[in-house]
C-alpha positions in Angstrom: 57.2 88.0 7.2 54.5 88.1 4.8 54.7 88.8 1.0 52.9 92.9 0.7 51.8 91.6 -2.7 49.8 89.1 -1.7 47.5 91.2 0.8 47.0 93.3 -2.0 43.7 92.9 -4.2 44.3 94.5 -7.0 47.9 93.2 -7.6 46.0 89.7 -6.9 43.6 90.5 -9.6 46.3 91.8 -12.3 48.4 88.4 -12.0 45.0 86.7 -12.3 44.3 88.6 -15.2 47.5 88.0 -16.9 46.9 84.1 -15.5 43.9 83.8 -17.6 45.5 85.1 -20.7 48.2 83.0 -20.5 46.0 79.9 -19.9 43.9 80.4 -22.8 47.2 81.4 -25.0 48.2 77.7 -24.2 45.1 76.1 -24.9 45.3 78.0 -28.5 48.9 77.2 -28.7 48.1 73.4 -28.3 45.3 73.7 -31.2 47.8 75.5 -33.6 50.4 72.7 -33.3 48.0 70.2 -34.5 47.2 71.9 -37.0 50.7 72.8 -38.1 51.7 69.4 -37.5 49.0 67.8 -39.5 49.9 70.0 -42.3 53.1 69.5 -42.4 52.3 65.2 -42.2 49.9 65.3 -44.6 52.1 67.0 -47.3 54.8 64.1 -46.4 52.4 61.6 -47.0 51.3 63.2 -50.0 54.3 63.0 -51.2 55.3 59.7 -49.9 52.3 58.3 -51.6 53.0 60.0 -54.9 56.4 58.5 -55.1 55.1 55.0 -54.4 53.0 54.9 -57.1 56.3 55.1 -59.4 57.3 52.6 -56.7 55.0 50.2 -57.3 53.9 50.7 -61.0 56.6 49.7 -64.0 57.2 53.2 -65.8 59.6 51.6 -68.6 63.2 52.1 -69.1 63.3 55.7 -67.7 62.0 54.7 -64.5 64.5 52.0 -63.7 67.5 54.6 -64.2 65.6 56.8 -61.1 64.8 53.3 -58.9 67.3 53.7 -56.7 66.2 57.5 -55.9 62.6 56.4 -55.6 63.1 53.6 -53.5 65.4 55.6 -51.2 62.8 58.7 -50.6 60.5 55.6 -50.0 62.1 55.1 -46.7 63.1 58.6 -46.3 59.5 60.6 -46.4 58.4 57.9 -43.7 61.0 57.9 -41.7 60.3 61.8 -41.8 56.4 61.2 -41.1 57.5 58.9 -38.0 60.1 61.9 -36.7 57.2 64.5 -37.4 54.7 62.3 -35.4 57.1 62.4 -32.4 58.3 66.1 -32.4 54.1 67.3 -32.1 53.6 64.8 -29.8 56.4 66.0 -27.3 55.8 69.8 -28.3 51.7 68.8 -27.7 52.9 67.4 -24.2 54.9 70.2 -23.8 52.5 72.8 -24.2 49.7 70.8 -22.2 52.2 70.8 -19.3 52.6 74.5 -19.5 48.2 74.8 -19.7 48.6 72.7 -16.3 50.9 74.9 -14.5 48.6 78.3 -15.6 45.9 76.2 -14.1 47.8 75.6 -11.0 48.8 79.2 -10.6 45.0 80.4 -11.3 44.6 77.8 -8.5 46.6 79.4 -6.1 45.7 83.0 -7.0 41.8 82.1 -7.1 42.6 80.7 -3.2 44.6 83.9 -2.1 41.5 86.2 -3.5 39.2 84.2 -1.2 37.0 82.6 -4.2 37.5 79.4 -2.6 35.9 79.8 1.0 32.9 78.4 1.2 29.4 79.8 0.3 26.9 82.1 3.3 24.2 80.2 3.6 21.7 82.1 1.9 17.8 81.4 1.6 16.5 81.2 -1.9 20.0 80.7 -3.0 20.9 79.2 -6.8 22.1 75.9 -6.7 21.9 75.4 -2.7 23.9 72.3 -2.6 27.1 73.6 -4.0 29.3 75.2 -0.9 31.8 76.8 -3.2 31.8 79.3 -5.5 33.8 77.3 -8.2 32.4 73.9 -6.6 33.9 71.6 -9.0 37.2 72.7 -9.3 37.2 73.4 -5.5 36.4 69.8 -4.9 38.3 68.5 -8.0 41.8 69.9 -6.8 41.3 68.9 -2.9 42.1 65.3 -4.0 45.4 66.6 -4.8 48.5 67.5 -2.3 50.9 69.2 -4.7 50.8 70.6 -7.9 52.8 68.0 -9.6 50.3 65.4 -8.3 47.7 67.3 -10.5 49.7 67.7 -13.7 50.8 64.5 -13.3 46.9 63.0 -13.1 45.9 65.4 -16.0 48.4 64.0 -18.7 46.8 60.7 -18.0 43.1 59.4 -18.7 40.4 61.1 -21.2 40.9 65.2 -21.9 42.4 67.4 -24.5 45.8 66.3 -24.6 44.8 62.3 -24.9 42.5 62.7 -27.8 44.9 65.2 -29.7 47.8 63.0 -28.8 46.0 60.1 -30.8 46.5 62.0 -34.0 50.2 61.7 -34.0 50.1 57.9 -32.7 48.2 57.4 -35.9 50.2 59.2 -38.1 53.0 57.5 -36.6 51.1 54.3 -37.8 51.0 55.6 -41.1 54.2 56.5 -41.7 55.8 53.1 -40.2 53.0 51.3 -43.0 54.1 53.5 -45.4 57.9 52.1 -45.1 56.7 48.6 -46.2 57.0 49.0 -50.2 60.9 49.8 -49.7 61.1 46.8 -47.2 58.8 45.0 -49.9 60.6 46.1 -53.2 64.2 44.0 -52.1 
């Protein structure tokens, strides 16, 4: 027995609607972690940068009673960078997953609604070549047997999650280099 929702049009085109939406939600949600990320690692470097210069510049008698205090939040604010790199890297992965899976149900919805059958042959049409509609998705996701085969293949090679990924691998960098002073100082 069939499901009544999916003969039904209009309910079709109300979860693609709301498919959409929640797509593009993701893809926004994914730009507003890097950026609160980033914030949030740049003011730890800041800080971790301001508090090496006391590190590595003799301030006098008054600085030696606050050495141990400066030398400990020099391993401390990196070791925060490093844990901050991490956390938007799995909440970026995360979120890129979840773009995926609105993809894959767009997928399935644009295939119920017909949007995937192949082109009438029509003289003077545009683009005569293409047989689909959406011909490079169409072709794109026929490589593909499941939807976990496709997520799986998107988290990998060039796109949108691989180049913002690379800004937490680099703070990540940054924070480890900014560890050697309290390493150096002993």
């Amino acid at each position: 027995m069939s499901n009544p929702i999916f003969e039904d049009r209009d309910s079709l085109i109300k979860i693609w609607s709301v498919e959409r939406r929640s797509r593009d939600f993701m893809a926004s949600l994914m730009w507003e972690n890097v950026k609160t990320f980033s914030t949030l690692i740049s003011a730890l470097i800041t800080a971790d940068i301001f508090f090496l210069r006391f590190l590595l510049e003799d301030m006098g008698s008054s600085f030696q009673q606050h050495l141990v205090s400066v030398k400990f939040l020099s391993l401390i604010l990196p070791t925060l960078i490093m844990a901050m790199s991490i956390l938007g890297e799995r909440e970026l992965r995360r979120e890129y997953v979840r773009l995926l899976e609105s993809i894959v149900h767009l997928a399935k919805i644009e295939n119920l609604l017909g949007l995937e059958q192949k082109l009438p042959d029509i003289d003077g049409r545009v683009f005569p070549g293409d047989k689909y509609l959406f011909q490079r998705w169409v072709t794109d996701r026929m490589k593909f047997k499941t939807s976990e085969d496709f997520i799986k293949s998107r988290l990998k090679g060039y796109n949108m999650y691989t180049c913002m990924r690379i800004i937490y691998i680099i703070t990540f960098l940054v924070g480890l280099f900014l560890t050697s002073p309290f390493f150096l100082s002993y």
